[in-house]
N, C-alpha and C positions, 0 to 999 in steps of 0.2 A: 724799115719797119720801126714804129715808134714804140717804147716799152710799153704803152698802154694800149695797142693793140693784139699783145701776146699774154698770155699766162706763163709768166717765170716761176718754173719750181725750181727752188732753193733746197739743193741734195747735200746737205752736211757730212761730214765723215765721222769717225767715230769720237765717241762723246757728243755726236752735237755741237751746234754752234752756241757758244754763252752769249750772253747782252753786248759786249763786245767786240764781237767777230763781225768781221766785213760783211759775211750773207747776214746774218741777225740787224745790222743797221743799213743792208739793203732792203730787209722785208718791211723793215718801218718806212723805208723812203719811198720805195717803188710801190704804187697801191697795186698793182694785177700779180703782185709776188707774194707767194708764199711756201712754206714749208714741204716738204715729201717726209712725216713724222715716220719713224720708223719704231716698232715695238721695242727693241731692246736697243737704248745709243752705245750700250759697252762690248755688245756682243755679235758684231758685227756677221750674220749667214749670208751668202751669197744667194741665194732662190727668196729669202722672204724678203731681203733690202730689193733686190731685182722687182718680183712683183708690186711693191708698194710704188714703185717708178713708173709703171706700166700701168697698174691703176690708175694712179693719178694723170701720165698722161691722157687715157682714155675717157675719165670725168671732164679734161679740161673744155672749154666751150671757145676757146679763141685759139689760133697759135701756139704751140705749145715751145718757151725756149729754155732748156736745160743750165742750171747754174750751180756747177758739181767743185767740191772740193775734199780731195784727198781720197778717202775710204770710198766717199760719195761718186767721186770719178769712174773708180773700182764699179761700183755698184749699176752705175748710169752703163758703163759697158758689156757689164754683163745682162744687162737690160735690153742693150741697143737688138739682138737677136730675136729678142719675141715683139721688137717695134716694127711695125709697117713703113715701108718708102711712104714719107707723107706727112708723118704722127707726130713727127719733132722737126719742126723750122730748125733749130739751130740749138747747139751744144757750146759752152764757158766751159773748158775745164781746165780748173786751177791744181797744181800740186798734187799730183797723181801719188797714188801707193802704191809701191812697186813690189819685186820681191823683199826687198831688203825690209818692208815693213810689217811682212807675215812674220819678222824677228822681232820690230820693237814697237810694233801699236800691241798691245795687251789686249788678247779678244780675238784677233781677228782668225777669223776661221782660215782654215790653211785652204781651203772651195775658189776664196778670191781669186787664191795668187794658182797658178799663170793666167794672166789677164787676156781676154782675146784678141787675135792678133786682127782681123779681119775690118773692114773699112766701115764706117760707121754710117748707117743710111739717113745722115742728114749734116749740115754745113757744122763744121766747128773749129774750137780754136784751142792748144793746148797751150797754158803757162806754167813754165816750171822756173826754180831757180836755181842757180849755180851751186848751189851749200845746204839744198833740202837732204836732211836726214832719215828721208823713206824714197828719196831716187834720184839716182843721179842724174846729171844732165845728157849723157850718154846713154840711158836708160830711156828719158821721157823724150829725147828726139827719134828714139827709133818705135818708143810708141805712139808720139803724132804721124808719124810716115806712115804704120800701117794702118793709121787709123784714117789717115787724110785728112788731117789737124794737121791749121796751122800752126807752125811752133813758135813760142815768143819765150826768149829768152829774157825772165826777170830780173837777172845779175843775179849776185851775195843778198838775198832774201828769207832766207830760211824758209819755213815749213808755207811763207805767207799768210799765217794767220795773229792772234795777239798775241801769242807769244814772240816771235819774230817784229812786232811794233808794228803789225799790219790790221787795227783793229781799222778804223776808218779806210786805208786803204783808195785813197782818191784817185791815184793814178789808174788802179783794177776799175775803177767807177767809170769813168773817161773810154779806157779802152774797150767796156761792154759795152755803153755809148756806141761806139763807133764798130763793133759785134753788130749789133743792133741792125745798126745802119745800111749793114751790108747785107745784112737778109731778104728777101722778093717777098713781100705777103702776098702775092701772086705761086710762089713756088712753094707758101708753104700752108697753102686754104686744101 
């Protein structure tokens, strides 16, 4: 599937993504991409970020392919349960909030965390890095497994975003590329 046949929503985590951040300079790059806004970016609820997911997939008109980061992962899975087998082609999720981020995201409602465990109704792929300071790499491989996410081990990357020197982020461009690629727009009309 080629990016312009899908509707990429871009699910930021908390605070938002700034001008910066890899999703913000994918929403400028990719035209079918855009934002999942959420009412409050510091105050992260689990039922209103979930619905705002679920709307938006439901408005989409093409393919719908999920491109979650961090809180936003968070959000997209607790979403994934009031999704239909069908609604989401394919799931990007980068740099997951684990437990250990219900300690150091500020906001985050304690509702997130335990994240579900159950297998997610549509293809994806998890990227975590070795040295992310909201989950470890022991953490985010046993939630690709139950999720049925691929796991891709991003090395010593931090959290993957500008702060970490991941504003541009080419190499995550490349590999959604090839996300993409492996999707059936057959499997997911």
């Amino acid at each position: 599937m080629k990016s312009s046949d899908a509707d990429i929503l871009i699910i930021p985590g908390w605070s938002g993504s700034g001008p910066d951040h890899w999703q913000s300079r994918w929403v400028a790059k990719l035209s079918t991409a855009r934002v999942v806004e959420q009412e409050d970016w510091y105050k992260p609820e689990r039922d209103a970020w979930a619905n705002r997911i679920v709307a938006a997939v439901r408005a989409a008109t093409k393919p719908v392919v999920l491109v979650a980061h961090s809180a936003g992962v968070s959000a997209v899975v607790h979403a994934a349960g009031q999704l239909k087998p069908g609604e989401v082609a394919g799931g990007f999720l980068v740099a997951p909030a684990s437990e250990r981020a219900k300690r150091a995201i500020p906001g985050m409602a304690s509702d997130f965390i335990p994240l579900p465990r159950q297998p997610l109704p549509f293809p994806s792929v998890l990227i975590a890095s070795a040295n992310d300071s909201y989950c470890t790499p022991d953490e985010a491989r046993a939630l690709a497994e139950a999720w049925g996410a691929e796991f891709v081990d991003a090395g010593d990357s931090g959290h993957l975003n500008t702060e970490s020197g991941h504003g541009p982020w080419p190499d995550g461009l490349l590999r959604f590329a090839g996300f993409m690629r492996s999707l059936s727009p057959i499997a997911s009309a």
